[in-house]
PAKOL-240562 format. One line per 4 residues: their letters; for each residue x, z, y of N, C-alpha, C. Coordinates in pm, 1 decimal, decimal comma. Layout:
! residues N
A) X/Z/Y/X/Z/Y/X/Z/Y ~ ... .
END
This chain:
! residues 66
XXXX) 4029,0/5985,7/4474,0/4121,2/6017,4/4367,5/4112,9/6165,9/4338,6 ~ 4079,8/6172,0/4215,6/4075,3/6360,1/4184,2/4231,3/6365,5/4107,7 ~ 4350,6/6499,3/4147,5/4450,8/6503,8/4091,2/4453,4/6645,3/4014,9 ~ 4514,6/6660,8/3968,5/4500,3/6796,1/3868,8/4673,0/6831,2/3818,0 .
XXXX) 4683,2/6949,0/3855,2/4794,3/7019,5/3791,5/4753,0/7136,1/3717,3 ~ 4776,0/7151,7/3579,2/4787,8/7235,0/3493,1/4925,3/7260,2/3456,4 ~ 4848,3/7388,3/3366,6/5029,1/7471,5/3311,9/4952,5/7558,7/3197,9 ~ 5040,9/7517,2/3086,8/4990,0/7586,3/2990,0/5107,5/7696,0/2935,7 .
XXXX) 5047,6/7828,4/2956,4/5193,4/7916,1/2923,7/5191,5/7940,4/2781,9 ~ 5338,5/7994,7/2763,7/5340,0/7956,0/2619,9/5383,5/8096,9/2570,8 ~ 5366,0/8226,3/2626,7/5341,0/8377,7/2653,2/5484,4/8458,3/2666,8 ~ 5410,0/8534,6/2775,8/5512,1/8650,1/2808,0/5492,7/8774,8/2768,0 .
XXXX) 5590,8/8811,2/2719,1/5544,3/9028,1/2698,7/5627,6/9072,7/2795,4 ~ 5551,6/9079,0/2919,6/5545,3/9112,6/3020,6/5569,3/9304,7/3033,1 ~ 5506,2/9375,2/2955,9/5523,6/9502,2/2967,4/5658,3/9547,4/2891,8 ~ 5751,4/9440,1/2802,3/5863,3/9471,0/2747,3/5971,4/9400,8/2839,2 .
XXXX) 5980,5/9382,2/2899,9/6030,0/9356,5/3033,1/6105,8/9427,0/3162,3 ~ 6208,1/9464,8/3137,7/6272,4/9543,7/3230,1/6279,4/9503,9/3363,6 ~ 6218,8/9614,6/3463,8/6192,4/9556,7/3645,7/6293,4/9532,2/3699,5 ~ 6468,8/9504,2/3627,5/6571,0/9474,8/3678,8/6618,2/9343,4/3627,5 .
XXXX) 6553,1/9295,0/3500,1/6567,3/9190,2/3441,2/6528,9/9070,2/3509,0 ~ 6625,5/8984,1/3549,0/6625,8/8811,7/3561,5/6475,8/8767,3/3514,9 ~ 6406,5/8689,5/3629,8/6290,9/8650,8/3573,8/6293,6/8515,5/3505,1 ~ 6181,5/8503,0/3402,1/6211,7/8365,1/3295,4/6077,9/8336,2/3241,0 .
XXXX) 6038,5/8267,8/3270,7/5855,9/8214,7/3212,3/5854,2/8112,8/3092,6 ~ 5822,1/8022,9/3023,7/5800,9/7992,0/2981,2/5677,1/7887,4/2985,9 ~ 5618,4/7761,5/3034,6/5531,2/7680,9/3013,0/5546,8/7538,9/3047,2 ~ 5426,8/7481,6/3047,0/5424,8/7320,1/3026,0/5341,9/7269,9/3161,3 .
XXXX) 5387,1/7213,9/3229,4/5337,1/7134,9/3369,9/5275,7/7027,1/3315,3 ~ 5190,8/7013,8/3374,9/5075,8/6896,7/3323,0/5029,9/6834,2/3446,4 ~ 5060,0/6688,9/3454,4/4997,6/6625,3/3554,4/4862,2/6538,4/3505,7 ~ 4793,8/6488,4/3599,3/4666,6/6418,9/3552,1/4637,7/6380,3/3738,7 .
XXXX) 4592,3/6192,4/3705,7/4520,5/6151,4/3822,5/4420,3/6073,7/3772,9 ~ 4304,9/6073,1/3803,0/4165,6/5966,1/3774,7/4149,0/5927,2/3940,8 ~ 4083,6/5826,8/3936,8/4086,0/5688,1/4045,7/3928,3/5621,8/4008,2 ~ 3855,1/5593,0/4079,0/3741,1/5557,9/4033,0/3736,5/5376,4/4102,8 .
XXXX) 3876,7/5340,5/4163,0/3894,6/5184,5/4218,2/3908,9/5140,3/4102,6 ~ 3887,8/5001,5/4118,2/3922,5/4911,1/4010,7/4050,9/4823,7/4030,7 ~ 4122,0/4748,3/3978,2/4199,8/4644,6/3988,1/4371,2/4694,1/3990,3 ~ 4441,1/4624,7/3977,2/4592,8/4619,7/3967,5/4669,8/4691,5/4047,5 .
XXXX) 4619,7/4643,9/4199,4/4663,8/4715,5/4348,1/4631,3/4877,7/4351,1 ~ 4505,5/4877,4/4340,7/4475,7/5058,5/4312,6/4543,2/5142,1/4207,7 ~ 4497,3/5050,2/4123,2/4544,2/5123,4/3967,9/4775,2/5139,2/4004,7 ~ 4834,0/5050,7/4081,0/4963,0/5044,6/4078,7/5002,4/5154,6/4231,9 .
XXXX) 4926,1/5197,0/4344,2/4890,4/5244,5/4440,4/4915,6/5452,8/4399,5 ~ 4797,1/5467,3/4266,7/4786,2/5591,4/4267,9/4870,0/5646,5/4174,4 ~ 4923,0/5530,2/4066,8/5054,7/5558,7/3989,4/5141,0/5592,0/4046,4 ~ 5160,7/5538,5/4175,9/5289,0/5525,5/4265,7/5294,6/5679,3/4305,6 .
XXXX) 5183,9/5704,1/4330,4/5125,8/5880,5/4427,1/5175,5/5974,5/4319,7 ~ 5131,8/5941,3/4228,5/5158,6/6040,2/4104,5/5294,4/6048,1/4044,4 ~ 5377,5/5917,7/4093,3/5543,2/5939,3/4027,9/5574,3/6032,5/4131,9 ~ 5536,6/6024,6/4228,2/5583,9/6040,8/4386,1/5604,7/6232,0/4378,2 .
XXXX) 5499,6/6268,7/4308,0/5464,7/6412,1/4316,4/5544,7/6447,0/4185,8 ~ 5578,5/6392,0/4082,9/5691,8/6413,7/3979,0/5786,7/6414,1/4008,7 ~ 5840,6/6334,8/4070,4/5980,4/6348,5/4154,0/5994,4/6465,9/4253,5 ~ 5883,6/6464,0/4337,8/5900,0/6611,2/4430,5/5908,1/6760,0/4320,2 .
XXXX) 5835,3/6729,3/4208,6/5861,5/6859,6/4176,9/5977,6/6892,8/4066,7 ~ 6086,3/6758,1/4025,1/6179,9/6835,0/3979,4/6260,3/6921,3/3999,9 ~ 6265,2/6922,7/4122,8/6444,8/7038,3/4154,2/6334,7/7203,2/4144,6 ~ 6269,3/7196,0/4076,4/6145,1/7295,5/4060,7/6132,6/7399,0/3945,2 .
XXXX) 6190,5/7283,8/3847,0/6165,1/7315,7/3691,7/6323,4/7297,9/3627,5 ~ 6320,6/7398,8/3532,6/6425,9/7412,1/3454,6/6455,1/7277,7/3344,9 ~ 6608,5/7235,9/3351,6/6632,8/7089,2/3247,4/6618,0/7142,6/3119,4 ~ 6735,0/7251,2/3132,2/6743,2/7310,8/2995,2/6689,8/7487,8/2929,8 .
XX) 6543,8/7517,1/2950,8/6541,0/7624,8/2954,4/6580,5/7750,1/2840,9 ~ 6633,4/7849,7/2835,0/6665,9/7913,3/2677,4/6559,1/8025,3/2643,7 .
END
């Protein structure tokens, strides 16, 4: 199973940025799993892996970011 996390930022002006200022980013978490098994059991197996790692990483990410 190859898994992949991306993040696509969506930009910071980083040098307008005060070194006392609250930090706040901005981007998009991207999951991705490919599986090279065939059939129902595998295919329902690595879905399972992949909710599994969505769930671990909510208390991670902001609900409502401004």
């Amino acid at each position: 199973m190859d898994d992949c996390i991306g993040k696509t930022n969506y930009g910071v002006k980083m040098a307008e940025i005060q070194s006392n200022a609250k930090p706040f980013h901005i981007a998009k978490i991207q999951y991705a799993s490919n599986w090279n098994e065939g059939g129902t059991e595998a295919a329902n197996f690595y879905l399972n892996l992949t909710k599994q790692l969505y769930v671990y990483r909510i208390p991670f990410v902001s609900r409502n970011p401004k």
